[in-house]
N, C-alpha and C positions, 0 to 999 in steps of 0.2 A: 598503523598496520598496513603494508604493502598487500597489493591489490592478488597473491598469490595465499597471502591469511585470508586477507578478507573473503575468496570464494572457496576456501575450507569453512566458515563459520556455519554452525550447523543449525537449523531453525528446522522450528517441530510444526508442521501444518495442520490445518482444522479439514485435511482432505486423507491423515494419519501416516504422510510420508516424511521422513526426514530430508532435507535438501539443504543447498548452501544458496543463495541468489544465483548461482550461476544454472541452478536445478529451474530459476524462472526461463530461460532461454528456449527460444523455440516461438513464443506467439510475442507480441510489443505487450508490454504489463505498464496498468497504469496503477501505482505506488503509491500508498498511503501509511504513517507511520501516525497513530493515537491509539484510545484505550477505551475499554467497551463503558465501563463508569463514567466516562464525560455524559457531561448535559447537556450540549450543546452543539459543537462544534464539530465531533467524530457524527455522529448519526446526520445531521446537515451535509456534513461531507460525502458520508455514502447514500444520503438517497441522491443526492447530485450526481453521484456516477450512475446508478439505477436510472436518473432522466437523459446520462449522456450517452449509454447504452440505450436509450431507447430512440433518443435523435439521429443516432449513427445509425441505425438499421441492422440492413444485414451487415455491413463492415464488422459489428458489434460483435457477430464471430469470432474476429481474426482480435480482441484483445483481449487479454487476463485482468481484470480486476484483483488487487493483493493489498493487504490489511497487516502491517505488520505492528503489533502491538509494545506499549515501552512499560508496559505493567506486568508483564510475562507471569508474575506472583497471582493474583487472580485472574489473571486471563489465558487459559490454559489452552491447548487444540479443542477441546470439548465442547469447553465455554464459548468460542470464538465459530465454533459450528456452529452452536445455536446463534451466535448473535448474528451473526453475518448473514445466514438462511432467512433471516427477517426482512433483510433486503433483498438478497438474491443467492441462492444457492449455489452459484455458480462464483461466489465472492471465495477467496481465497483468505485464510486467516494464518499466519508465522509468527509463532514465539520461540523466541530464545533465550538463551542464559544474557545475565543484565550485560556481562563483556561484550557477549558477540551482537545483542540488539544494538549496545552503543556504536563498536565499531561498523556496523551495518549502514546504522543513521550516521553518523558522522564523516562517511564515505561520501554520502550527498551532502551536507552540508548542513543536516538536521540537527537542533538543539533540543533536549527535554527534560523537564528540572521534576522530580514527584515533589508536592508540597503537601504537609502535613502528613499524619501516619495513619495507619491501620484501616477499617473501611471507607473512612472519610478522605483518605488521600487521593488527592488528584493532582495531573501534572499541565503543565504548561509545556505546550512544544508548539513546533514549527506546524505550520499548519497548510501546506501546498500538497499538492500531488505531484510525480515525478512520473514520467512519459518514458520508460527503460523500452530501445529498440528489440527487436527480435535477437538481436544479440546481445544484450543483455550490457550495452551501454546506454548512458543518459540521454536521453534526444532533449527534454524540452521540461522548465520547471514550470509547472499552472498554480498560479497563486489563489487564493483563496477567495480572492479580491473579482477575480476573472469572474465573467457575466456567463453563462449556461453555455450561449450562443458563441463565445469567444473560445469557452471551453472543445465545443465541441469541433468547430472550427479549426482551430487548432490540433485536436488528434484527429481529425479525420484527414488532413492533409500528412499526418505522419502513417499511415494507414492506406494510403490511396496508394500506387505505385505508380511511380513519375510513369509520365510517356513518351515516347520518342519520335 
């Protein structure tokens, strides 16, 4: 999907707008792609931005936290309001149909497999955050692996504005 599909793709938000990625443009969004049913690894992930939002400060402002879900089937704008406001209200939640999530994720480089069916299903996927500029290209991939302090390091230097 050339990158003219890709910001028509349409994703339904847990703040009731419809938008395409390109609709994130305007603050630097830092990017998460999982499902509210994890055990694990999605809720570790956003209270980690909840602590890197709170290490950055006031910078914490100037970025969008976004949630984009690969279960779209139970994870509705509704459901992803409520889950997201657990963490931070201000966390942004996107679903969309299973085409335009994949070509979404796959645009960064994101894999997600569902395993098994019905409520017991869960998926495997990639599990980094993605650092999209103000202009809604990729600055920076934050692996999972990355230490709080590395994280935060890390966006706050994409956040800061050079000086001259």
């Amino acid at each position: 999907m050339g990158q003219a599909a890709l910001e028509s793709v349409a994703l339904h938000s847990s703040d009731g707008r419809t938008l395409s990625i390109s609709g994130l443009r305007g603050k630097p969004t830092l990017l998460f792609f999982g499902f509210t049913h994890c055990p694990e690894v999605c809720p570790l992930s956003l209270v980690r931005a909840v602590q890197l939002k709170h290490q950055l400060g006031p910078l914490a402002e100037h970025l969008q936290v976004v949630f984009i879900t690969v279960d779209p089937q139970r994870d509705t704008p509704t459901h992803l309001r409520a889950y997201l406001a657990a963490f931070d209200p201000a966390f942004i939640g996107l679903a969309g149909d299973e085409a335009g999530t994949r070509a979404v994720a796959e645009s960064l480089g994101v894999s997600y497999q569902r395993v098994g069916e019905g409520e017991a299903a869960t998926f495997e996927h990639t599990a980094s955050w993605f650092l999209l500029g103000a202009d809604g290209k990729l600055q920076e991939v934050l692996g999972y692996a990355l230490s709080e302090a590395e994280m935060a390091a890390k966006v706050r230097t994409r956040l800061t504005p050079t000086r001259t």
